[in-house]
Each structure stands twice: as C-alpha cells, then as structure tokens.
C-alpha positions as CSV (number, residue, x, y, z in Angstrom):
1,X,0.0,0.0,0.0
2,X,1.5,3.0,-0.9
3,X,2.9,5.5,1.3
4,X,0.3,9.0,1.5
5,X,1.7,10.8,4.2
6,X,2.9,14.2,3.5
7,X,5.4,16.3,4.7
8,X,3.7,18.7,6.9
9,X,3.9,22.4,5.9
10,X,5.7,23.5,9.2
11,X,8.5,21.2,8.8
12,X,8.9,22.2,5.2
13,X,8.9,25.9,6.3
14,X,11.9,24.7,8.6
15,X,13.9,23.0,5.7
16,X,13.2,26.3,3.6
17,X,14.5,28.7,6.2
18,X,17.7,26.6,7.1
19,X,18.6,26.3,3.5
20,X,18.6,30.2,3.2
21,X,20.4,31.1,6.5
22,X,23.8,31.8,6.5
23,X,25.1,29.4,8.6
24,X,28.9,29.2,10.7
25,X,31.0,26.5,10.6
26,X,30.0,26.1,14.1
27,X,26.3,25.9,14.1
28,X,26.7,23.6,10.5
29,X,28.8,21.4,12.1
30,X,26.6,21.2,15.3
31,X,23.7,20.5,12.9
32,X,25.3,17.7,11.6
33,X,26.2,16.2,15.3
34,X,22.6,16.9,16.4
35,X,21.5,14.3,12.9
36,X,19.7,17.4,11.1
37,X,19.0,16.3,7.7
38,X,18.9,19.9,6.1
39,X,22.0,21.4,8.0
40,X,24.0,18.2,6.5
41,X,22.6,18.8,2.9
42,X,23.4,22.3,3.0
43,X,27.1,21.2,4.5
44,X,27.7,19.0,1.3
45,X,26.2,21.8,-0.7
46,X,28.8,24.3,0.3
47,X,31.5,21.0,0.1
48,X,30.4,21.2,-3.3
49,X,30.7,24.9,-3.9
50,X,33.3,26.2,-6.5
51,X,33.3,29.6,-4.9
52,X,36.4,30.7,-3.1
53,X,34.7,32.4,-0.8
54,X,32.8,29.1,0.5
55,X,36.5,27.3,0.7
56,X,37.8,27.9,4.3
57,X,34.1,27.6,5.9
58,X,33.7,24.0,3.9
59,X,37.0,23.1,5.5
60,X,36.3,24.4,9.2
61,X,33.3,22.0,9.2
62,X,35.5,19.3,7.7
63,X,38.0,19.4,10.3
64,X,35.0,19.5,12.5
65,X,33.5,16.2,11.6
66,X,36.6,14.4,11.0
67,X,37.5,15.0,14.9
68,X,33.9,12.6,16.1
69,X,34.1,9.3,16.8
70,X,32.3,7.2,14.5
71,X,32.0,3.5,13.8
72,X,30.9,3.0,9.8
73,X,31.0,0.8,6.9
74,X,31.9,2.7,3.5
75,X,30.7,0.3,1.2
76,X,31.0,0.8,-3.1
77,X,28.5,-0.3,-5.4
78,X,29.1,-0.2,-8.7
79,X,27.8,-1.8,-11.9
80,X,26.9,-1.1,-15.7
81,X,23.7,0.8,-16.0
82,X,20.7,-1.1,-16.1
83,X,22.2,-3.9,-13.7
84,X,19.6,-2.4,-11.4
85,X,21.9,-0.4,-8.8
86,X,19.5,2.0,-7.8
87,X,16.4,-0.9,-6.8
88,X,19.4,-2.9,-5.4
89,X,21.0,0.1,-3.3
90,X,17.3,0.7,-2.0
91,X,16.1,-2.7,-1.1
92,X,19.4,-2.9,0.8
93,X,19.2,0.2,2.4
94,X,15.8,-0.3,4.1
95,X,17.2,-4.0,4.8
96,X,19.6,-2.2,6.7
97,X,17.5,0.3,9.0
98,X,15.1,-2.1,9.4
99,X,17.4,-3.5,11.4
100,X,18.7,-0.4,13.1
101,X,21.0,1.0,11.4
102,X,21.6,4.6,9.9
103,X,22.2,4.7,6.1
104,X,23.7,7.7,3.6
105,X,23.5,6.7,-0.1
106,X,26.0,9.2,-1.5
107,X,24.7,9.2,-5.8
108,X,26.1,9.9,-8.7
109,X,24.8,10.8,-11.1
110,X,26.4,11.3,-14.4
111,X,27.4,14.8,-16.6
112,X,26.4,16.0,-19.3
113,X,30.1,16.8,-21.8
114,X,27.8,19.0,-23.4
115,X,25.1,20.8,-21.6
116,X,26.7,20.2,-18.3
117,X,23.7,19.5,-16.5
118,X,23.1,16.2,-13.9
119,X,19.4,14.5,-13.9
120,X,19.6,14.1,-10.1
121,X,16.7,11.8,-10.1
122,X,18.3,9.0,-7.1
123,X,15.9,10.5,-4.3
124,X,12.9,9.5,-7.4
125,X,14.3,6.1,-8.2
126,X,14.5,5.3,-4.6
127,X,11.4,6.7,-3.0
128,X,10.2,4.5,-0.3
129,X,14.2,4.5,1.2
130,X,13.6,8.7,0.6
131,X,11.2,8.7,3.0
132,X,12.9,6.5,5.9
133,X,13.5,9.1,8.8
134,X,16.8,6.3,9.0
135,X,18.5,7.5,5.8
136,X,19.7,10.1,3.7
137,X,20.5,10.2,0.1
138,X,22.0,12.7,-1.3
139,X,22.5,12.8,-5.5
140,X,25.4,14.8,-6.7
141,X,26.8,15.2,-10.3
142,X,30.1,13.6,-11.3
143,X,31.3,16.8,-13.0
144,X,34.5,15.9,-14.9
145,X,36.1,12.9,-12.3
146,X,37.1,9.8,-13.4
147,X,35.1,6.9,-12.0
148,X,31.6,8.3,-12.2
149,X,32.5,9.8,-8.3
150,X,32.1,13.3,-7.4
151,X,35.1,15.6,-7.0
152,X,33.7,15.8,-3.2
153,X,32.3,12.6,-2.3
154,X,35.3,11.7,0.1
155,X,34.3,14.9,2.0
156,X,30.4,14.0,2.3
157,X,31.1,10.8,3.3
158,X,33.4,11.8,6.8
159,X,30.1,14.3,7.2
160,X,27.3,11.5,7.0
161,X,29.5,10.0,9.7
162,X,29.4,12.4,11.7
163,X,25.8,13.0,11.7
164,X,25.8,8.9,12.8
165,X,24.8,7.1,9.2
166,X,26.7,4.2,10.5
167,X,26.9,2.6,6.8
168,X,27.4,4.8,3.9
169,X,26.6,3.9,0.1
170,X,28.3,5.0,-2.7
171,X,26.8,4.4,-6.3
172,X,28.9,4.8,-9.3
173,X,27.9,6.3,-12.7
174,X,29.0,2.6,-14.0
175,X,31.6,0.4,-14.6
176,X,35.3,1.7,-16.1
177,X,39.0,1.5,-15.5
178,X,38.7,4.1,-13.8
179,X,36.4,2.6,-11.1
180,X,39.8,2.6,-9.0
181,X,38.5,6.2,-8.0
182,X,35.2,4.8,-5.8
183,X,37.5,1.5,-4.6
184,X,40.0,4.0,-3.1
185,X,37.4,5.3,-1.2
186,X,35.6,2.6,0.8
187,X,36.3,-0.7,2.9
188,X,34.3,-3.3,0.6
189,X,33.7,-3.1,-2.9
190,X,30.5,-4.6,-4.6
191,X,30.4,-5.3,-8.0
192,X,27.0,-6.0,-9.4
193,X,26.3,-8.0,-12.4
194,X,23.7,-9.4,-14.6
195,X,23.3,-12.9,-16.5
196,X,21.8,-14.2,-19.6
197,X,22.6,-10.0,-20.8
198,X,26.0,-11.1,-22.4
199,X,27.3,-9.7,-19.6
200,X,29.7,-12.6,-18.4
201,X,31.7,-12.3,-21.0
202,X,32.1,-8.5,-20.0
203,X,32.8,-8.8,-16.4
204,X,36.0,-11.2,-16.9
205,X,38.0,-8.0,-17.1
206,X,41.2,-8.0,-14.7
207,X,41.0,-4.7,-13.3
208,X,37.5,-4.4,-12.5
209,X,37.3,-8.2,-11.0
210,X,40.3,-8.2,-8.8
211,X,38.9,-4.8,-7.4
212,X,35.7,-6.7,-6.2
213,X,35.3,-8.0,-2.7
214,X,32.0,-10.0,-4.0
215,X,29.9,-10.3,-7.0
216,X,26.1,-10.0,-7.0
217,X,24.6,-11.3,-9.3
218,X,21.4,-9.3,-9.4
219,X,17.9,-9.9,-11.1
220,X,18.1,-13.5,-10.2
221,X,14.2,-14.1,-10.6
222,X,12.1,-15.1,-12.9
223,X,12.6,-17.3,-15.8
224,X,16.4,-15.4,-15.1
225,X,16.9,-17.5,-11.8
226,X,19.0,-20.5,-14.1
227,X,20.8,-18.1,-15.6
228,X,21.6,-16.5,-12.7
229,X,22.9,-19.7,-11.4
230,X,24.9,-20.5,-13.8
231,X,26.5,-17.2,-13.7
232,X,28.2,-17.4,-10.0
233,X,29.4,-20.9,-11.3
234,X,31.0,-19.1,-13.9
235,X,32.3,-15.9,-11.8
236,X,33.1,-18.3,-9.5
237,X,35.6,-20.1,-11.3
238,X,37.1,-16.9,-12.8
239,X,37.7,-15.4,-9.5
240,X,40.1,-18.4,-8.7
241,X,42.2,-17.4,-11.7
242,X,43.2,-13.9,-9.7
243,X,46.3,-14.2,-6.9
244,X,45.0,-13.7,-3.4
245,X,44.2,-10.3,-1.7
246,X,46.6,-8.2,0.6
247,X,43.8,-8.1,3.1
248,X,43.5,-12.2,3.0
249,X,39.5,-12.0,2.0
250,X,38.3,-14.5,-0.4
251,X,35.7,-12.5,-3.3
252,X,33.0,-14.7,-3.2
253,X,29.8,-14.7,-5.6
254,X,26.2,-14.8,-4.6
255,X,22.7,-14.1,-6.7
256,X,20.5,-12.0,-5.2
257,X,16.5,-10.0,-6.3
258,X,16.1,-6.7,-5.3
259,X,12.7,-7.1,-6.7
260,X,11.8,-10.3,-4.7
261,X,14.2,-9.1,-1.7
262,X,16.2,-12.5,-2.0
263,X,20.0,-12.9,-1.2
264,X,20.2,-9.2,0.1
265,X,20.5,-10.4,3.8
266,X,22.8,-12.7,3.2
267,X,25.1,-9.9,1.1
268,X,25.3,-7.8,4.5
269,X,26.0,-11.1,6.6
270,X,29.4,-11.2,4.2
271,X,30.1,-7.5,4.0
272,X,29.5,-7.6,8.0
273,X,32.3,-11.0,8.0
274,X,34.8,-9.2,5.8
275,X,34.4,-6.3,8.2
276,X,35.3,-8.6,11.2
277,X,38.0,-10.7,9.1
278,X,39.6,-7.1,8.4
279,X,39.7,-5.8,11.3
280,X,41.2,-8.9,12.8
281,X,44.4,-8.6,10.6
282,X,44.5,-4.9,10.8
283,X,43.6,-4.2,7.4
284,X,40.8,-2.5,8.4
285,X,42.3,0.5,9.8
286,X,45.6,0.0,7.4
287,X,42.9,0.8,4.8
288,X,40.9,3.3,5.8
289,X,44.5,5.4,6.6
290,X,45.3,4.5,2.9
291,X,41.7,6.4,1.8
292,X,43.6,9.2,3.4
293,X,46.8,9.7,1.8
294,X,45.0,8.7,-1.3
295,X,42.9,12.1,-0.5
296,X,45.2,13.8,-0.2
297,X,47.4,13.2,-2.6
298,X,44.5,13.9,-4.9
299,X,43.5,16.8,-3.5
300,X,46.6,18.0,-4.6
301,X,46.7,17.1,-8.1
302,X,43.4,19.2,-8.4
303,X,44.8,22.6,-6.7
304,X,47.9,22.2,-8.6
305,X,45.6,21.7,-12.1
306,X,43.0,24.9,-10.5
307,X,46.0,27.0,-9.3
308,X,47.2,27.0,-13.0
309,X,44.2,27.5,-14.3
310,X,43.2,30.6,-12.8
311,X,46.5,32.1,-13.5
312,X,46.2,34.7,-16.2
313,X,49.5,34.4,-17.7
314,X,48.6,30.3,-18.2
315,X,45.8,31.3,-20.1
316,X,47.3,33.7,-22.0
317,X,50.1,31.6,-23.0
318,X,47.5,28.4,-23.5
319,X,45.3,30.2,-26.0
320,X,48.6,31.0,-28.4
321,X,50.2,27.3,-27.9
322,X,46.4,26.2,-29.0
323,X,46.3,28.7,-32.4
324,X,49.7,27.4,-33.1
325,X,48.4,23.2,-32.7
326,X,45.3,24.1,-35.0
327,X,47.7,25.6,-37.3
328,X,49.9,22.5,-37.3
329,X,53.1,24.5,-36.3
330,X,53.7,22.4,-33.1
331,X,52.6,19.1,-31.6
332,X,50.4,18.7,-28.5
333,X,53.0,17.4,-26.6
334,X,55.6,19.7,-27.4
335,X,53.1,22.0,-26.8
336,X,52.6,21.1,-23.4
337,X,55.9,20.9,-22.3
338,X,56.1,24.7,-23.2
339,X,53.6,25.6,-21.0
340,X,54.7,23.6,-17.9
341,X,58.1,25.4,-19.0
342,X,56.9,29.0,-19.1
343,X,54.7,29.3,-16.3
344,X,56.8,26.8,-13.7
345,X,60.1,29.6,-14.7
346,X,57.4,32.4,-13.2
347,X,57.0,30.6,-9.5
C-alpha cells in the first residue's frame, strides 16, 4: 500500500529557512552532530561549492566532523547501467534500517560533456528508502572525475559519519577503469552483475574483477533464476584465476533479487564477516589510513591543475600554444611541455 503521508507544511517551512540562513561553521557542524537532515545537505552543498569564498568555511566544518568518533561501513556499489543499482541500493538500504542501522546513499549521477547539467533523479528512483527518517541520500553530479564519483564525495562521506549514518553507500555512474576512483574510497567493494545479458563475458575483465570484494549477481528471478545460477558458477571459477588479496578475503559470488528481496541479507552477513576478518588482521584500519593519503594526494593534483588554471598568464600563453596546434606549427605534446616550462620559470 502506498505511502500517503505528507510532509507537513511547518516542517517544510523549517527546511526552507535553514537552506537560506547563512550558517557558521560552528552551528553547521553542530547540525550535523545533532543528525539534522537539512544542516547536513546544506554542509555538502557548500562542500560542493566552487566559490572561493565558500572554501575555508567547507574546511572548518570538515576538520569538525573528521574530529567525532564514529563506527561506519563505507561500502562501493558499482555496476553497468541497467544492472539495477538504484532498486538494489534501495532494497538494501531499508534492509539495513530495518534493522537499526543509519544509512547515507551518496549518488552519482552522471554529466552531461555538453550541456553540463546532472538529472539528479536517485531520491525518485529510490522513493520508499527517501522517506525513511533512517537515511539520507543525497545525489550529486560527477562533474569531470574519473570513475563516475564526485570531486567531493570523500568529503560527504566523513560528514554523513558524523551525523551517525553508520553505513554509507556510494553508487557509481558505471563500470570503467577508472572505477579505482570509488575503490580507493571505501572498505568493501561490490560489484553488481547481470546474467543471460552477455554480460559474463564483460565482467571477466582484470581490473575491475580483482577490485571486487564479492559479486552479486542481481535480477536473479524469474525465468532469469538459471541463468543467474549458472552465472556465479562461472564468476566463481574466474575469481580463482586472480592471486590472493593483501587483506587475506576470499571474493565470493552470490545471486541475489532486489525485486523479490532474496540474497540481500545474506550480502550484509558477508560485508559484516569481511568487516570482522579485516579488522582482525589490521587491514581495516591500514585501509581506511590508505583512503587518506589517497585524499590527499588527490586533492593536490586538483589545486595544482586549479591553481594553474586561474592564472592569467597560463591562459594567455594556452590560447597561443592552441592557435599554433590548429595551425599544425607544433605538436600537443611539445606543446605542453612549453607551457609547464613558461609558467613553472614564473614561480
């Protein structure tokens, strides 16, 4: 039976006046330990801010948040579209508060390369979890990162733990080589596949598979339930091919319904055992202080690419290296190295 009830008008006259306040880092960051929905969404929001201006305040909440003690499960789902992430992500997610547990999906959704504009349409796709006072999604667009992950997703994710979402989401655009962007990010890694689609074939692909922590095989229902069967034989078999993990976990494969509900239990029972095994050898934390450097050292790479950017002698010099390439009189490359040259004689 479907779900009437209405957001009453006081509460949405609250949502309204929080997103238009000007808000210190202070009282954001206390919004987010109190577990306000809107004060967190309009943290991310100013996370996600390319203004200058929004920069230092983004990073006082940051430093904020990362100082709570929290207790969470980052956990990567990723998949080529139609493989049914979104119903998969929200049949698990109200597995999961069922059961008592606070749970951010952090979205992506992907960019347009030519109108630059995002659909933003996660909260629509996964209406009934939207509505669980338990969880928060929050859809962002990718932009122009690799890996179908926000530029900021790192940075929402230490906020959703510290508003107490003790097991945080991430969806990916899809599936690419550069999925090593979303993997660098979270404890387990969840790659979801489809069977009878041709898509066997497609997931024996080195990079992607020795990523994976598991393999769901999803849609495994229907006159699909053989198929799907004979899939995680398959997967199965492949996964023995790849050497053993650093963190001593053995992928496994399991078939699961996110329309029938099937399997999904029995996925968290094995993310919740790799958890344990992890933490046992001290992977665990050995990872999570790996996300960091990895964050960093990222973070660098893109204030290094803006800092050059927004100098006006780079541009300058870029738009005559560019009329020279179209003209043929120099290579890219070449081209480049001229650049790098010029400006890096100027620091």
């Amino acid at each position: 039976m479907a779900d009437n009830k209405k957001t009453p008008p006081d509460t949405i006259s609250k949502i309204k006046a929080i997103r238009k306040q000007e808000l210190s880092a202070d009282a954001l960051a206390q919004g987010i330990f109190d577990g306000n929905k809107a004060m967190l969404a309009k943290a991310i929001t100013l996370l996600e801010s390319t203004k200058a201006a929004h920069f230092e305040k983004a990073n006082a909440v940051i430093e904020k948040c990362l100082a709570q003690p929290t207790n969470s499960i980052r956990l990567g789902i990723t998949g080529v579209p139609g493989v049914g992430k979104s119903s998969f992500i929200e049949t698990l997610g109200k597995t999961l508060t069922d059961q008592g547990n606070k749970v951010a999906v952090l979205a992506v959704d992907p960019t347009s390369s030519l109108s630059k504009g995002s659909i933003l349409g996660d909260k629509t796709r996964m209406e009934t979890l939207a509505k669980d006072p338990n969880a928060f999604i929050r859809p962002s667009p990718s932009g122009t990162s690799l890996g179908g992950v926000a530029q900021k997703t790192r940075e929402s994710i230490i906020l959703c733990e510290a508003a107490g979402y003790n097991v945080i989401l991430v969806e990916t655009v899809g599936v690419g080589q550069s999925e090593i962007a979303v993997h660098s990010m979270v404890d387990f890694f969840l790659l979801l596949k489809l069977s009878g689609a041709g898509d066997e074939l497609q997931g024996i692909k080195r990079g992607i598979m020795e990523m994976a922590d598991a393999i769901a095989i999803n849609k495994a229902d229907g006159s699909n339930l053989e198929h799907a069967k004979l899939a995680v034989t398959e997967f199965s078999r492949a996964l023995h091919l790849y050497p053993p993990k650093a963190n001593g976990w053995t992928p496994k494969v399991i078939k699961c319904s996110a329309v029938e509900n099937t399997g999904i239990e029995e996925i968290w029972e094995m993310v919740q055992q790799f958890v344990e095994h992890t933490k046992e050898n001290g992977f665990f934390e050995k990872n999570r202080q790996q996300q960091n450097k990895n964050w960093f050292l990222q973070t660098v790479d893109e204030y290094i690419k803006q800092f050059f950017h927004q100098k006006a002698s780079f541009k300058k010099q870029q738009a005559k290296l560019l009329t020279e390439i179209e003209a043929h009189k120099i290579s890219p490359f070449y081209a480049a190295k001229i650049l790098l040259d010029k400006i890096t004689e100027e620091l």
